[in-house]
N, C-alpha and C positions, 0 to 999 in steps of 0.2 A: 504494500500500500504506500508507505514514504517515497518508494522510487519512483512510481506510476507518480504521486505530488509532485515530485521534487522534476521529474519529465514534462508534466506539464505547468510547474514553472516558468522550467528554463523554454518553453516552449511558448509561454506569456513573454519572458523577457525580450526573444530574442523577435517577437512579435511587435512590439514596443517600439517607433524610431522616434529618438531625441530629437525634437522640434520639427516633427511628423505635420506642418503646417504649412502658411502661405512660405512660398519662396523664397521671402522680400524679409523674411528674417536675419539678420546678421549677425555677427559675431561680437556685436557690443550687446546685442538684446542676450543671448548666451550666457555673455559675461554680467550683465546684468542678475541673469537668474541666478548663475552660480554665485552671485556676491550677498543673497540674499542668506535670512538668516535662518529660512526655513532649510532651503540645503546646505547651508553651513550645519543645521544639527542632524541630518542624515549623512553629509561626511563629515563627519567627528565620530560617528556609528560606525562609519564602514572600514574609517582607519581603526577602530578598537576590536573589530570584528576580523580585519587583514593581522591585526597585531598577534591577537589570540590565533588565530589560525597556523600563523607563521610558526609560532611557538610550538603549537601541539606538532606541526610537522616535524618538525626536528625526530622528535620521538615516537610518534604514528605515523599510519597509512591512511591510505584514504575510505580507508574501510572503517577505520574508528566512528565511532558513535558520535562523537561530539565533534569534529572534522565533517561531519554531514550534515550534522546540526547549524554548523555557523555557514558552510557553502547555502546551505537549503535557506539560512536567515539573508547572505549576501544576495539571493535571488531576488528573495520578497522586497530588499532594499532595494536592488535596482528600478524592481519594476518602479519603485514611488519617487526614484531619484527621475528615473525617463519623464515621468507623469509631469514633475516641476519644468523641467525640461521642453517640458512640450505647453508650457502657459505661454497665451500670444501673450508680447512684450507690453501692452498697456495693463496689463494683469499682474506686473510684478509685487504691487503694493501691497497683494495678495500674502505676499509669500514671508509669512512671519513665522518669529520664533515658535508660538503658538503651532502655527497648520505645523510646524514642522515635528514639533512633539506630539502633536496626532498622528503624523504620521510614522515615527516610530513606534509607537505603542500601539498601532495597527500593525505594523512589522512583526515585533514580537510576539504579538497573539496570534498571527498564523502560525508563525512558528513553532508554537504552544499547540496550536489546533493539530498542525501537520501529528506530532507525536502522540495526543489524544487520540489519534485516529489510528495510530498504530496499536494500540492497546484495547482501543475501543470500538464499537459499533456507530455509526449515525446519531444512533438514539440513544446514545448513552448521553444521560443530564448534565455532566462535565462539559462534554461536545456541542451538547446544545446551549450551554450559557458560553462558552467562548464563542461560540459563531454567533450569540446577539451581541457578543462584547463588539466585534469585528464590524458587525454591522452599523451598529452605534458610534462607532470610530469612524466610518466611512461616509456614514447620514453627515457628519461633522464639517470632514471635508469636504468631502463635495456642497455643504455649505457655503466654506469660504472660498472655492473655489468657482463656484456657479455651477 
């Protein structure tokens, strides 16, 4: 079950293009988003996530448990870093500290879900309040995002 997740993931992610928009987008609008301080706290995530990763490699494979845990969390993070990414440029003012601790804490609770669901059923009540937590996080954003 994790792998079929963590496959269509990486098959969300790679689904995803970074300012998948008008044309007339540039590379100061780009640089805009990245300057923002919503993706500055999902990369401050992903350097912490790169860091621990790097670490456990040392001494694991890729077969370790929590080596799949952090790859399977580096997915979910791309797909929200792509998402920022992909705000037309009059939208940036959107992109706060705030959305962006939404959008971590939507990261982590898939994450959290991916593994419940290796243990559990659909209908296991664990499963089912993280996937309203998830929802809940998402109603949010997609608030401040429109």
């Amino acid at each position: 079950m994790a792998l079929f997740l963590a496959a269509a993931c990486l098959a969300q992610v790679n689904s995803v293009k970074p300012n998948a928009g008008p044309k007339s987008v540039g590379s100061a609008d780009v640089q805009a988003i990245r300057s923002s301080a919503a993706y500055a706290e999902l990369l401050l995530h992903k350097a912490d996530l790169d860091s621990n990763l790097n670490a456990l490699l040392v001494d694991y494979t890729e077969d370790f448990p929590k080596v799949k845990d952090i790859r399977l969390e580096l997915g979910f993070l791309k797909i929200e870093m792509d998402r920022l990414l992909a705000v037309k440029p009059s939208d940036t003012s959107k992109l706060s500290e705030a959305l962006g601790k939404l959008m971590l804490k939507k990261v982590e609770l898939e994450t959290e879900l991916d593994m419940l669901r290796v243990q559990y059923k659909d209908d296991h009540p664990d499963v089912k309040k993280t996937r309203k937590k998830i929802d809940t996080y998402e109603s949010a954003i997609k608030e401040i995002l429109g």
